[in-house]
C-alpha positions as CSV (number, residue, x, y, z in Angstrom):
1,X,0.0,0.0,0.0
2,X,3.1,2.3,0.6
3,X,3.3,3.6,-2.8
4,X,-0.8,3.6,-4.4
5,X,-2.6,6.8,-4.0
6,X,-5.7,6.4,-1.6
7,X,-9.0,7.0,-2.2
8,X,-12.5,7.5,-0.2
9,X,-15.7,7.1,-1.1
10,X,-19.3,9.0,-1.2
11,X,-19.8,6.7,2.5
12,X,-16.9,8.0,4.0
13,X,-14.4,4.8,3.6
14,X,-11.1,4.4,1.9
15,X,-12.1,1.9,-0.9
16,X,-8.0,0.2,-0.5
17,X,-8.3,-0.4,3.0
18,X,-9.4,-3.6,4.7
19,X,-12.8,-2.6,6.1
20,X,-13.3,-3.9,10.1
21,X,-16.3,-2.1,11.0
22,X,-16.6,-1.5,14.8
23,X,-19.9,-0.6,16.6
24,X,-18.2,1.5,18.0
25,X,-19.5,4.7,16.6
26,X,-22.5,7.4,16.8
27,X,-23.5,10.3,14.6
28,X,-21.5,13.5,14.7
29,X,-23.5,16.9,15.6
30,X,-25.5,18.2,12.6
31,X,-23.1,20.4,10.3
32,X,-20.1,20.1,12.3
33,X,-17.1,20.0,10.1
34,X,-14.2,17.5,10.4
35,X,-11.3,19.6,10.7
36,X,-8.9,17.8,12.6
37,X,-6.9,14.6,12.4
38,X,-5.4,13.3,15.8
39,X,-2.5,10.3,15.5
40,X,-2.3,8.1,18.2
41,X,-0.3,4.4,19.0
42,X,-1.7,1.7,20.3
43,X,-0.5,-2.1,21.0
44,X,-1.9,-5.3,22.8
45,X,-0.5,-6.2,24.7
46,X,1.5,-2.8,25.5
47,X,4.7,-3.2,23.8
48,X,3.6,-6.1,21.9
49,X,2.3,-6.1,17.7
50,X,0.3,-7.7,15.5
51,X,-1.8,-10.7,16.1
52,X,-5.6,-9.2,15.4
53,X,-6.0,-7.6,18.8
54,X,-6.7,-4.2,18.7
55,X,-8.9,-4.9,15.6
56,X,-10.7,-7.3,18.1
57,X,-10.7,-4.8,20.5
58,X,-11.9,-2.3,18.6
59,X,-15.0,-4.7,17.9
60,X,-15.6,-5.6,21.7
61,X,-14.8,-9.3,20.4
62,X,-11.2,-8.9,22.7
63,X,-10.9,-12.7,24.6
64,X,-10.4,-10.4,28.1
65,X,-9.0,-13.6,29.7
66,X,-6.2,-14.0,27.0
67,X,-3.5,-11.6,29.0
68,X,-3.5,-10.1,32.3
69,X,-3.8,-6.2,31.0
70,X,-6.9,-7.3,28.5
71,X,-8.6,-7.3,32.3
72,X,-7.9,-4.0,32.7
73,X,-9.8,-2.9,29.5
74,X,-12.9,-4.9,30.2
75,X,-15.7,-3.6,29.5
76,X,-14.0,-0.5,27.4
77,X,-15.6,0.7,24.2
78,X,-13.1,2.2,22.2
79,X,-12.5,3.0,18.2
80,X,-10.6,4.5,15.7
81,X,-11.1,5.3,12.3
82,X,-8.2,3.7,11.1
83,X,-5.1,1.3,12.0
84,X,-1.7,1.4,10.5
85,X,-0.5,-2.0,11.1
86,X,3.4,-2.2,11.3
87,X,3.4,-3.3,7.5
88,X,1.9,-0.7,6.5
89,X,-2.0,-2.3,5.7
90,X,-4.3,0.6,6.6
91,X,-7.7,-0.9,8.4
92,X,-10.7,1.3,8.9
93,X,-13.0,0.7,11.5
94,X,-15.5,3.8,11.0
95,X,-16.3,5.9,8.3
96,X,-14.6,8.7,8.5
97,X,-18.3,10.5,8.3
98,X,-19.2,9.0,12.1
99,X,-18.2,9.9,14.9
100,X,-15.5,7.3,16.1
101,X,-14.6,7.3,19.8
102,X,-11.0,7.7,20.2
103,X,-10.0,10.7,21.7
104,X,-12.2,10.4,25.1
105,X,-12.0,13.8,27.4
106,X,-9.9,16.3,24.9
107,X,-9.6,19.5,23.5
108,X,-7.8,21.4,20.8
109,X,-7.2,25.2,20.7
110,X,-10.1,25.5,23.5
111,X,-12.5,23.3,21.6
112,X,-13.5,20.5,23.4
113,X,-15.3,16.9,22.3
114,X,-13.0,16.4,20.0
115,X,-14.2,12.8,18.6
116,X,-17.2,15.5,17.3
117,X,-14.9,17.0,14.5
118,X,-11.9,14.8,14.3
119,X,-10.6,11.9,12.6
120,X,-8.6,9.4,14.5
121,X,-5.6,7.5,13.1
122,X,-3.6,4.7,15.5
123,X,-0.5,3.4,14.4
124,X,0.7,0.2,15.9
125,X,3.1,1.2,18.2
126,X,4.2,2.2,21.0
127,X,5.8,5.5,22.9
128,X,9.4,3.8,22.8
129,X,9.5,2.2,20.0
130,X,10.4,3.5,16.1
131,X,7.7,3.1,13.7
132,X,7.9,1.5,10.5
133,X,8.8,2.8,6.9
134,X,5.9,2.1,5.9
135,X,3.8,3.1,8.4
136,X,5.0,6.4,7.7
137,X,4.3,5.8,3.8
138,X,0.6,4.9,4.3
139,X,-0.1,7.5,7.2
140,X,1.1,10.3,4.2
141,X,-1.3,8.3,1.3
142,X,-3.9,8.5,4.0
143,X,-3.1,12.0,5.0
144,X,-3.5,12.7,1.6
145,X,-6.6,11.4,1.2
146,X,-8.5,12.9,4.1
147,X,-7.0,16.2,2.8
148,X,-8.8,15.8,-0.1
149,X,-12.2,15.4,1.4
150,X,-12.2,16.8,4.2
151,X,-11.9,20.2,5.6
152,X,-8.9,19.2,7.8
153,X,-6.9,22.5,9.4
154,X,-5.2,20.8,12.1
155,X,-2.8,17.5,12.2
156,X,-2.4,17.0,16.8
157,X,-1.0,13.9,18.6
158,X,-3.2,12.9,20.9
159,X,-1.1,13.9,23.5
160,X,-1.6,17.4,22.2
161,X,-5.9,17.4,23.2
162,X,-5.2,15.2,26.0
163,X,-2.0,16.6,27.8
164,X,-2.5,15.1,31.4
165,X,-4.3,11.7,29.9
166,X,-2.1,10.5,27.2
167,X,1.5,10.1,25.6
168,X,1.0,9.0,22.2
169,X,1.9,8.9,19.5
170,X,5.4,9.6,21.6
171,X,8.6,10.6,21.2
172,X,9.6,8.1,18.3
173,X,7.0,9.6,16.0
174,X,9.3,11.5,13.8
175,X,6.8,14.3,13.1
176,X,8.9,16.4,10.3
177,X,9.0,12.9,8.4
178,X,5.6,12.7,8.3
179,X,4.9,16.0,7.3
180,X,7.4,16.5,4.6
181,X,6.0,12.9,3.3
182,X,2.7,14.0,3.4
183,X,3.4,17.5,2.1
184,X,2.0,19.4,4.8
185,X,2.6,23.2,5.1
186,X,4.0,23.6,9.0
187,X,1.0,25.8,10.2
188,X,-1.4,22.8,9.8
189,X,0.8,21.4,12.8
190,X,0.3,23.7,15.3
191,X,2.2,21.7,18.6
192,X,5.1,21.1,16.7
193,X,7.9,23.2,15.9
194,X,8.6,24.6,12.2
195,X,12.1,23.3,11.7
């Protein structure tokens, strides 16, 4: 997927990427635009990758009893819109015209609720570890895509809406690699320095 162009659809959904849909989802507020995408990490277990369980997760199918921290998220009800697996295949879990819930208790610029006008991309990973080549490929094709389609005037980490909460996408994500992949003009990363 690292080098094809990406594409989304009239329902909201990148027609390349392997389509997971989670129930976990609800309507945005009428006529609010998306204008922001937040990048997070996530692995299960922590420090671990691939093996289907954050797509399982994701789809409250998760086998809670398989590792002591899968307790810990009992009961959770989480989403994205998309995974970046660690090879690069892009998984969407929401159309990016729903509201996903992945940024819990945030806010950006004094906006808060920002699952209401964001979309959420999670890159398997973890805050000390590097991410892959071609994670970084497929996060700029997607990047691209929402761009597009989207109204998008913001690129934050969710560390950035959710300072005292979270960490990720941490301090392996090599933000001027992503944006000079993606082709991003500084100003639409407003948390991260210029250089």
């Amino acid at each position: 997927m690292t080098n094809t162009a990406l594409t989304i659809g009239d329902d909201g959904w990148v027609v390349q990427a392997e389509r997971i849909a989670s129930p976990n989802f609800d309507a945005r507020p009428e006529g609010m635009p998306v204008d922001l995408l937040v990048v997070h990490n996530i692995s299960l277990p922590p420090g671990q990758f691939g093996g289907g369980e954050i797509a399982r997760f994701f789809c409250n199918r998760l086998d809670h009893d398989a590792h002591p921290f899968f307790d810990e998220i009992r009961g959770v009800q989480v989403s994205a819109h998309f995974l970046v697996c660690r090879d690069g295949v892009l998984q969407q879990f929401v159309s990016c015209d729903a509201r996903a819930w992945h940024a819990g208790a945030s806010a950006f610029l004094g906006r808060t609720r920002c699952n209401d006008f964001s979309i959420g991309v999670e890159l398997e990973g973890s805050d000390d570890t590097p991410f892959e080549a071609a994670q970084y490929a497929t996060l700029a094709a997607l990047t691209r895509a929402i761009l597009a389609r989207y109204p998008i005037q913001a690129i934050a980490g969710h560390a950035d809406i959710a300072p005292e909460r979270k960490t990720d996408p941490g301090p392996c994500f090599e933000w001027r690699k992503f944006r000079q992949m993606a082709d991003l003009p500084p100003e639409m990363l407003p948390f991260q320095g210029t250089a």
